[in-house]
C-alpha angles and dihedrals in degrees: 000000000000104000088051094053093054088042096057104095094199101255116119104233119269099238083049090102090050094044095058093038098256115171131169111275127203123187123221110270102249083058095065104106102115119220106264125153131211112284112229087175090070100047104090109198095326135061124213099229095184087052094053097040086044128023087021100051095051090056099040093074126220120049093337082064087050100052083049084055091055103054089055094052097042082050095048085054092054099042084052094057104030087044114025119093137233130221113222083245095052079038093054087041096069096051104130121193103197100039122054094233136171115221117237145182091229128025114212111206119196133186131177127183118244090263095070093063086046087063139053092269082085096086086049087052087048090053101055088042094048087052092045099231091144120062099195132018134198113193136166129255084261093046098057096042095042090061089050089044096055086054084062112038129347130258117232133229104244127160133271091237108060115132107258090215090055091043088048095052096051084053086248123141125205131215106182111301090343129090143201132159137223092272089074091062090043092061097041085054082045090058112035101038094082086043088061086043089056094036083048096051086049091045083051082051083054105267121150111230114208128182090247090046088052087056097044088052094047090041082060101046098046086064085182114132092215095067122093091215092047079065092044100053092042094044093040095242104158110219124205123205105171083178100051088140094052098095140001097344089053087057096050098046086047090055094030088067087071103070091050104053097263100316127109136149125326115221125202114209101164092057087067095046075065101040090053092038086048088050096045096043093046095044122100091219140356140207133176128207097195113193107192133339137284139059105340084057099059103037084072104033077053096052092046080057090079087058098050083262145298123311099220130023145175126186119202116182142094099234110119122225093238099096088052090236105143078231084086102019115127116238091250083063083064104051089058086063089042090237084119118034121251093231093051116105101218132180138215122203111193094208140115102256104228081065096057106023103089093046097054090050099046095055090042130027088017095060088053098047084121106052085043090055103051080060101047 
């Protein structure tokens, strides 16, 4: 044994290759980015931020790849919108009595879970939606009182690992490591219950009340610039919440029956099934930056599904595909169902929002404020 290991001279043996089966192996050409990080070593005092969030990421793999990914197809979007043009026919086809609506080469769609107004990704959502650089939102029952709320009181950085019995005794509620009390809901009560007395007296005088109408109403009334539906209301982007009951609202027009002898408002869903469907059929292109599962997903990956789907899309959430839910459902899932076009190059970044959020907006919408603006 000896004798063999000083007699090895370090080289493999040259029929080695042969011997395991090794051939030459060329990939296919789209797949010829070769896996390179970002390079702190050659950042001086400065890092290029736009170079690490862009060319870097693309070339990093997993998730880093994706969010890469990300920042080409939200700019294709934009590029589609800011850039794209409009014949007076597809102009006149857009035309929407009842929306004030601009007409556009491309219409962004948006939607957030309930939990994104509850953080601090709320003034990032506020800022696409003050420089109008998305054109409909659908949203969740959270995510429309939360924004109100914070007008009215903050939220608090807790822990995730507070206990839930303590927290209930002190009347304090946890989501996630954030944390608000029964008090928020109690001014928010406070404030927008004379606002449904007054909405309830004008539905008596025959006026239809819908979810994105409420919203609207409530966006007006509010007259706060920190809030994301005072936006919407000023710059006429119509927001869709096919679950408004499901949360705080729901309480309060269940309690506020009471005081009117069992009636309340009545809200007309189906009205903005047709108001989104309207919008996407009449639309020249579409795109979605879905932030998150549920409801407010799929509300708009259903209505693309009357155009043969949508034309650009990112996902961003952490839910996975096995369980079959379309909260984790791949947007290939969703050109099978035509709710994406089969032509349409998507992107799916597995990844919590609040991470990635900020960085995607900062190397896309941010970089074109100006060009939006010259359209407000």
């Amino acid at each position: 044994m000896e004798e063999h290991r000083d007699s090895f001279d370090g080289k493999l043996p040259p029929d080695l290759a042969a011997q395991v089966g090794y051939t030459e192996v060329k990939y296919p050409d789209q797949f010829n980015t070769r896996v390179s990080g970002f390079d702190f070593a050659k950042c001086g005092n400065t890092v290029d931020f736009d170079q690490m969030l862009s060319e870097a990421s693309l070339a990093t793999g997993l998730q880093a790849t994706m969010f890469g990914k990300a920042v080409v197809e939200l700019k294709r979007m934009i590029e589609a919108k800011l850039k794209g043009h409009l014949t007076e026919e597809e102009s006149k086809k857009q035309e929407m009595p009842d929306v004030d609506w601009k007409p556009t080469p491309c219409t962004i769609f948006m939607s957030y879970t309930s939990n994104l107004m509850t953080a601090g990704t709320r003034e990032i959502i506020r800022y696409l939606v003050q420089h109008k650089m998305v054109d409909c939102i659908v949203s969740t029952a959270g995510g429309i009182e939360e924004d109100f709320i914070k007008c009215l009181i903050p939220t608090t950085i807790g822990s995730f690992d507070l206990d839930g019995e303590d927290l209930f005794r002190q009347r304090i509620n946890r989501n996630g490591n954030i944390l608000l009390s029964l008090k928020h809901y109690a001014l928010f009560e406070d404030w927008v219950v004379p606002i449904v007395d007054k909405m309830l007296e004008e539905q008596d005088a025959g006026y239809h009340w819908t979810p994105s109408r409420f919203i609207r109403r409530l966006g007006k009334e509010i007259n706060n610039e920190e809030s994301v539906y005072y936006w919407a209301y000023k710059n006429n982007i119509p927001v869709l919440c096919p679950a408004l009951t499901d949360g705080g609202i729901g309480d309060l027009l269940f309690f506020h029956a009471y005081k009117h002898d069992g009636r309340t408002l009545s809200i007309d869903i189906v009205e903005d099934v047709r108001k989104i469907m309207n919008i996407v059929v009449k639309s020249k292109s579409t795109a979605f930056f879905l932030l998150g599962g549920g409801v407010s997903k799929h509300h708009i990956l259903n209505a693309n599904a009357m155009r043969h789907g949508g034309d650009y899309a990112v996902f961003v959430n952490t839910a996975q595909e096995f369980d079959g839910c379309d909260s984790g459902a791949r947007p290939d899932e969703g050109k099978s169902w035509g709710k994406i076009h089969v032509n349409a190059k998507p992107v799916k970044v597995f990844s919590e929002a609040s991470l990635v959020l900020p960085l995607l907006v900062s190397q896309t919408f941010f970089k074109y404020q100006s060009e939006f603006d010259k359209i407000l």
